[in-house]
N, CA, C and O atoms as a MOPAC input file, in Angstrom:
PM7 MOZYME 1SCF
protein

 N     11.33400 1    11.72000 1     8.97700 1
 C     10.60700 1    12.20200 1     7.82800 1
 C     10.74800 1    11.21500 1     6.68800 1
 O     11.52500 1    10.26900 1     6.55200 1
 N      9.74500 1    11.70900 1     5.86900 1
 C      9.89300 1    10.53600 1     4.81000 1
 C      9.59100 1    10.94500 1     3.37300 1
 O      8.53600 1    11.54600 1     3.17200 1
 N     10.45900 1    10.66600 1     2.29000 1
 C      9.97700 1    11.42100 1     1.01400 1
 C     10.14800 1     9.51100 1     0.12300 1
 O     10.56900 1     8.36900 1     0.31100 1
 N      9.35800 1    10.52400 1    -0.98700 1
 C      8.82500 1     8.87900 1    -1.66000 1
 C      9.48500 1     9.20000 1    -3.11600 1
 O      9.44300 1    10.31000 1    -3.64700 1
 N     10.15600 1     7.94200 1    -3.72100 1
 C     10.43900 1     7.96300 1    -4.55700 1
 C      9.24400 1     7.31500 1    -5.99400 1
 O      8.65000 1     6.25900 1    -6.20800 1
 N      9.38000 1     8.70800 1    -6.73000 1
 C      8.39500 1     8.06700 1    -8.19100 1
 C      9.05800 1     7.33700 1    -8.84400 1
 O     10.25700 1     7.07900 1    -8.95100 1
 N      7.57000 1     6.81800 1    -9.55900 1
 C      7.83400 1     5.83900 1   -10.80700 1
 C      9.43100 1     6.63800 1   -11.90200 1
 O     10.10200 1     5.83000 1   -12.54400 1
 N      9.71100 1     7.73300 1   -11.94200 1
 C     10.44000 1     8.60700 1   -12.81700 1
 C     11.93200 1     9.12600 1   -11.73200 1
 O     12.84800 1     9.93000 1   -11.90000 1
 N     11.56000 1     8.20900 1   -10.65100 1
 C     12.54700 1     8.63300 1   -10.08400 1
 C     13.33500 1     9.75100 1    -9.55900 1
 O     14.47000 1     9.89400 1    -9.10400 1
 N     12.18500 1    10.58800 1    -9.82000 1
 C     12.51400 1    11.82400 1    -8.50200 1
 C     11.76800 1    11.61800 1    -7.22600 1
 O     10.93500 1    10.74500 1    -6.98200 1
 N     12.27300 1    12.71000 1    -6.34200 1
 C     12.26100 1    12.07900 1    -5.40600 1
 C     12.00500 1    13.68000 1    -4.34500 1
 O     12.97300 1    14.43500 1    -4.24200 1
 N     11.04800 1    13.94500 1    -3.83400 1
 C     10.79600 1    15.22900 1    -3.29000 1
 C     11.30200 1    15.38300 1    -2.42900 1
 O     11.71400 1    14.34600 1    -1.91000 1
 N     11.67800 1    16.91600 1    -1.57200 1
 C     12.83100 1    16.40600 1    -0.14400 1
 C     11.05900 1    17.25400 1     0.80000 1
 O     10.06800 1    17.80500 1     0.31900 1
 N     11.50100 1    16.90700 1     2.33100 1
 C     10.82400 1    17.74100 1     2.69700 1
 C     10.96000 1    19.50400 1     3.03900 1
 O     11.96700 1    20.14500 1     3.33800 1
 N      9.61400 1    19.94100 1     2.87100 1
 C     10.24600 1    21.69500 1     3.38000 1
 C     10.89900 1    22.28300 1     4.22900 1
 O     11.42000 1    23.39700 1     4.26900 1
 N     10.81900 1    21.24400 1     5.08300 1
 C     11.71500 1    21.76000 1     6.35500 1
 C     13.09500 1    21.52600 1     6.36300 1
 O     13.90700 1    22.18000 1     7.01700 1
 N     13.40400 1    20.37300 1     5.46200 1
 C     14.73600 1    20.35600 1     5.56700 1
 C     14.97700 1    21.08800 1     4.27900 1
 O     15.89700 1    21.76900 1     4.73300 1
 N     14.90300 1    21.40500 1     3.29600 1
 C     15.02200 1    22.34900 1     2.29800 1
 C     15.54900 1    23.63500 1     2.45900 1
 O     16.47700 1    24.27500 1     1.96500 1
 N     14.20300 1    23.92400 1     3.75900 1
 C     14.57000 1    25.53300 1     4.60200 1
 C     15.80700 1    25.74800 1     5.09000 1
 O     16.39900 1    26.82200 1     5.19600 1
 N     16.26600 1    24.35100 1     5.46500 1
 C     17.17300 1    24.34300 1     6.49300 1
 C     18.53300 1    24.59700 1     6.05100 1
 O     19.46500 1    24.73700 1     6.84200 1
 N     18.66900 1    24.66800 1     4.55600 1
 C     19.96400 1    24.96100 1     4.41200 1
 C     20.40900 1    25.83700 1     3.10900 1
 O     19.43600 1    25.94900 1     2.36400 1
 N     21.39900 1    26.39900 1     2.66700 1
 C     20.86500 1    27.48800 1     1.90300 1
 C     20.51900 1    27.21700 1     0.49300 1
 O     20.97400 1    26.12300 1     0.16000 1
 N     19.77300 1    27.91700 1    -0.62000 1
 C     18.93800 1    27.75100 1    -1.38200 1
 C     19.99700 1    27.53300 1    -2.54000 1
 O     20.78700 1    28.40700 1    -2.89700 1
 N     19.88300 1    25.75700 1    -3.29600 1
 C     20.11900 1    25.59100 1    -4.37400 1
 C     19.63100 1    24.86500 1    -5.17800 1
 O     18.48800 1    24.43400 1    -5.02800 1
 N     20.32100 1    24.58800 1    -6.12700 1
 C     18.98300 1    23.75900 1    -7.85400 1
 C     20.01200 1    22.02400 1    -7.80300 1
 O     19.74900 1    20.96900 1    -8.38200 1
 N     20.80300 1    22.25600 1    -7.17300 1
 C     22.02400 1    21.01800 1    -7.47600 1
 C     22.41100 1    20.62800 1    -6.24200 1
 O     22.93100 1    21.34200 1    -5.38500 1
 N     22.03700 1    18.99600 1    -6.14100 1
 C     22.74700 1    18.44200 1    -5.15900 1
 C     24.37900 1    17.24400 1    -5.61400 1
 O     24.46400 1    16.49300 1    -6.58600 1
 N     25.05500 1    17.39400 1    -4.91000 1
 C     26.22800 1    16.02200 1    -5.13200 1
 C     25.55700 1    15.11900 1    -4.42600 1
 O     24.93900 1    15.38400 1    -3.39500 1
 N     25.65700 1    13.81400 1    -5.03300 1
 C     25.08400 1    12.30000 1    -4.60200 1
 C     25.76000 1    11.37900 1    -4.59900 1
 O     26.16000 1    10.77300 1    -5.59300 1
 N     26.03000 1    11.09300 1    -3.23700 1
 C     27.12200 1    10.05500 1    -3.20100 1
 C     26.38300 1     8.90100 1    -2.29000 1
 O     25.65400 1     9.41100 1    -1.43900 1
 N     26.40100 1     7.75500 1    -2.27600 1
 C     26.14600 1     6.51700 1    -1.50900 1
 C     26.90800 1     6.04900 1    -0.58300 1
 O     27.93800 1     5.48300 1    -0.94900 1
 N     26.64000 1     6.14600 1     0.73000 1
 C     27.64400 1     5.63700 1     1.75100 1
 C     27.61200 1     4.72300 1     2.91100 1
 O     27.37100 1     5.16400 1     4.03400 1
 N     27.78200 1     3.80400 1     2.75200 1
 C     27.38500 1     2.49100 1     4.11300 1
 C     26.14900 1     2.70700 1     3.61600 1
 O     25.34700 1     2.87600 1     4.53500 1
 N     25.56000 1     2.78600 1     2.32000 1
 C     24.20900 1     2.29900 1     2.10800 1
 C     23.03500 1     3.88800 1     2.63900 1
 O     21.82000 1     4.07200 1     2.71300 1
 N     23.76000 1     4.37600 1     2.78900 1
 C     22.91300 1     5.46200 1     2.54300 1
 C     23.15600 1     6.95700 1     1.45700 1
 O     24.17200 1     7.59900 1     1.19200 1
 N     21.95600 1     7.08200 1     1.09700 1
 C     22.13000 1     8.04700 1     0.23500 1
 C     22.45400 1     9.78700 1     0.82500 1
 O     21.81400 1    10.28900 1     1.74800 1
 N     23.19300 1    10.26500 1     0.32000 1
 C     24.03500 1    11.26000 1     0.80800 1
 C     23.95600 1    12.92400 1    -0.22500 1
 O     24.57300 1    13.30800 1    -1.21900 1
 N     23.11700 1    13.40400 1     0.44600 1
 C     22.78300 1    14.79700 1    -1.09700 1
 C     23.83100 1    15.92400 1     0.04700 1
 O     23.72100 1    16.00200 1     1.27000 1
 N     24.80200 1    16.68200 1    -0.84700 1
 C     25.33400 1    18.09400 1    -0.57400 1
 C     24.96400 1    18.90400 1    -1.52000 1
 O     25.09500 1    18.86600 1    -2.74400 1
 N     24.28700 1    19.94200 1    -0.50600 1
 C     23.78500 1    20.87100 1    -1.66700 1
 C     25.49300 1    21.79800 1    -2.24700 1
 O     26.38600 1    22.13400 1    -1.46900 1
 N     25.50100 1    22.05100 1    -4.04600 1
 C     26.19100 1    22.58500 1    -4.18100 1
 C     25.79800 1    23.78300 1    -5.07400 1
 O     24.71400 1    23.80100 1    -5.65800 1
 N     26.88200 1    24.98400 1    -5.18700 1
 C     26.38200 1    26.00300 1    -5.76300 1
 C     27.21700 1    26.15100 1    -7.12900 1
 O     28.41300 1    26.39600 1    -7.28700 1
 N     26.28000 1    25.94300 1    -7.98600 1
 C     27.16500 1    26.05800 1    -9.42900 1
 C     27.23100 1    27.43900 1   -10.16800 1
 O     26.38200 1    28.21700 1   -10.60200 1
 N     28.54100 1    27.41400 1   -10.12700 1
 C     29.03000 1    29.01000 1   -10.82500 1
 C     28.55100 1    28.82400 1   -12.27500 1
 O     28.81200 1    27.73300 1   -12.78300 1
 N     27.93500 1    29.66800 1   -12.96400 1
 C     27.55200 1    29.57500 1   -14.68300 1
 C     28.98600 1    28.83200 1   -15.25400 1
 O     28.84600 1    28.07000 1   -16.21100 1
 N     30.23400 1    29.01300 1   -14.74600 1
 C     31.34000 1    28.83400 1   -15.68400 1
 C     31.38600 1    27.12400 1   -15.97100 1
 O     31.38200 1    26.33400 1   -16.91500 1
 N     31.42600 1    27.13700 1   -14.72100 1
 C     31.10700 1    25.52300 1   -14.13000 1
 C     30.22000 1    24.18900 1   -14.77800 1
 O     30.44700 1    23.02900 1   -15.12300 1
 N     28.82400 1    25.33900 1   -14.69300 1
 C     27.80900 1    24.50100 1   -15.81300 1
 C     28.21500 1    24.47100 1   -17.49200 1
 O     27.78000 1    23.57400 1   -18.21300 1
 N     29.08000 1    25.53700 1   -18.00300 1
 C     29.41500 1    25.73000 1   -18.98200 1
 C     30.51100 1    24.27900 1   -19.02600 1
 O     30.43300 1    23.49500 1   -19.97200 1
 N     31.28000 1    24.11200 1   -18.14400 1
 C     32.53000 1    23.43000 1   -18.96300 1
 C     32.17800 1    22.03900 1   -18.51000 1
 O     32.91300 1    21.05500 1   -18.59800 1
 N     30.73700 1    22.08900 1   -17.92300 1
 C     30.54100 1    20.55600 1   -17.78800 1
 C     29.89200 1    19.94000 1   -18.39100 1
 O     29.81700 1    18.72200 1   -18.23400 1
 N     29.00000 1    20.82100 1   -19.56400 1
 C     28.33300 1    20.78300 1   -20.25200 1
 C     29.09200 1    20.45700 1   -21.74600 1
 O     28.63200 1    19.73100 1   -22.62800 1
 N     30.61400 1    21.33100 1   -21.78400 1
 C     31.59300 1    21.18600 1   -23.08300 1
 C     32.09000 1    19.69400 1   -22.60400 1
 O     32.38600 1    18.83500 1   -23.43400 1
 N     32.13100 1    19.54800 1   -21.68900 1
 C     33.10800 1    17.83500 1   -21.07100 1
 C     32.12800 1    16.81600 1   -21.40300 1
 O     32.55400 1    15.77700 1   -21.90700 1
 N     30.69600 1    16.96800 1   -21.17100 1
 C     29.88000 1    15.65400 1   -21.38700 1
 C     29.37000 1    15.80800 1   -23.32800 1
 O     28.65000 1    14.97100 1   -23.87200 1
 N     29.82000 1    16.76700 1   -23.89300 1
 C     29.76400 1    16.83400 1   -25.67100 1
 C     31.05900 1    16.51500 1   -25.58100 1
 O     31.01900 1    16.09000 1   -26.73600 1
 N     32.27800 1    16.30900 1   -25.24300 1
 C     33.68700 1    15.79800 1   -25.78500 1
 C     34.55800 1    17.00500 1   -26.23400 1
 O     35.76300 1    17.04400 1   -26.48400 1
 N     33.71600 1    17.87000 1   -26.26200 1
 C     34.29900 1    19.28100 1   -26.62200 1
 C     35.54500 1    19.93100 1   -25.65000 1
 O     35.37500 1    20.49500 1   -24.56900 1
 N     36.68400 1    19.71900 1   -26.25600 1
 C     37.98800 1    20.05500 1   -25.46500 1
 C     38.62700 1    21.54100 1   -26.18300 1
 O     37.99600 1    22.28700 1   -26.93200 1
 N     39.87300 1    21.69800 1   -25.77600 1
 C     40.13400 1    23.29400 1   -25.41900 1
 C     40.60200 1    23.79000 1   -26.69700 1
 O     40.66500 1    24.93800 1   -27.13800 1
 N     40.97200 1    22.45900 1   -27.28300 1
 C     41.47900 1    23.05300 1   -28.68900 1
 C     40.06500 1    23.40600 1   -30.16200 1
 O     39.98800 1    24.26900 1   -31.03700 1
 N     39.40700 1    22.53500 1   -29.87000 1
 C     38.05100 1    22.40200 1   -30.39600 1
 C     37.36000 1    23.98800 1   -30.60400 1
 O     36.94700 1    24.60000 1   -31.58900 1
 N     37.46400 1    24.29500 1   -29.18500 1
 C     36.54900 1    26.06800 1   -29.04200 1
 C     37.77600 1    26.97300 1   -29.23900 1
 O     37.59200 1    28.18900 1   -29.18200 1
 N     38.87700 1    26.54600 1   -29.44100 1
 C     39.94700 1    27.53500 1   -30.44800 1
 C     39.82500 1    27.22600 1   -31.67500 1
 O     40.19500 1    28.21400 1   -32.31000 1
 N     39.55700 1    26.52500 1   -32.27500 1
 C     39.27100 1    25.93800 1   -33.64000 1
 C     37.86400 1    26.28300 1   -34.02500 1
 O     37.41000 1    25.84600 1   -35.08300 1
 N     37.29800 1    26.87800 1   -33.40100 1
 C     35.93100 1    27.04300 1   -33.91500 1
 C     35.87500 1    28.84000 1   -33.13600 1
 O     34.77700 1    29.39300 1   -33.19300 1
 N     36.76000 1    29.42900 1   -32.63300 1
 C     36.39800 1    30.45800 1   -32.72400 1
 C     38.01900 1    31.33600 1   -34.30900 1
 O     38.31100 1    32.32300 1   -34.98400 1
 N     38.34900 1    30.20000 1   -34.01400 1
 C     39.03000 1    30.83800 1   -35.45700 1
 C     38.20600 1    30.69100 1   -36.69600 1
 O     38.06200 1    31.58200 1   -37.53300 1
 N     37.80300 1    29.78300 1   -36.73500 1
 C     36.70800 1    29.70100 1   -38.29700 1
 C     35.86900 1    30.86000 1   -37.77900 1
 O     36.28300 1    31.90700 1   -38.27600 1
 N     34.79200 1    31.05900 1   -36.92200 1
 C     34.46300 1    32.31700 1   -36.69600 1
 C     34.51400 1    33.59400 1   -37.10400 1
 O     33.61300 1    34.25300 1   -37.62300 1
 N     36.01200 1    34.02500 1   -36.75100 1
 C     36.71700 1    34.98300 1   -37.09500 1
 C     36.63400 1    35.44400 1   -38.39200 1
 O     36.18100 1    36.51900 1   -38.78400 1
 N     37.26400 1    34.24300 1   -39.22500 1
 C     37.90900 1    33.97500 1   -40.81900 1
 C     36.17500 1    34.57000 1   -41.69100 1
 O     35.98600 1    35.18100 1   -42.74300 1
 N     35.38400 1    34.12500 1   -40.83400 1
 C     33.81800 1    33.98400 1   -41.49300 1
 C     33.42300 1    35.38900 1   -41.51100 1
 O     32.35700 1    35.66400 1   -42.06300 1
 N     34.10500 1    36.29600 1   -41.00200 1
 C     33.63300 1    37.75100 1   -40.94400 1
 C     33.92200 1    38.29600 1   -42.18000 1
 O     34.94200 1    38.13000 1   -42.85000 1
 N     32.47700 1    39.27700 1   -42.54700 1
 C     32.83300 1    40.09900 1   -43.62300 1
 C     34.37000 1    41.14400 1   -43.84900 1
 O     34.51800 1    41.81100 1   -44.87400 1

């Protein structure tokens, strides 16, 4: 089979192999002996949350520090 890569660099899979395994939005991509390598993975909401605080720099003391101003901010 064969899927084509766009100008934008996505890259469509086919339906059959899609079908073939169970239904997700996220693959891991790893390169190996030159081939490209997708595992589909299943992301827990918590998951997308703290990977989302890791790529803003946002660490553990930060969202304690900002749910104390929070707090303080209440009538």
């Amino acid at each position: 089979m064969l899927a084509k890569l766009t100008s934008k660099n996505q890259l469509t899979l086919p339906k059959s192999i899609v079908t073939s395994i169970p239904k997700t939005d996220y693959f891991e991509v790893e390169v190996e002996n030159g081939r490209i390598m997708l595992t589909p993975v299943r992301m827990q909401q918590a998951d997308a949350v703290r990977a989302k605080l890791d790529a803003l720099g946002i660490n553990d003391q930060d969202v304690l520090d900002a749910i104390e101003w929070a707090r303080k901010s209440q009538p």
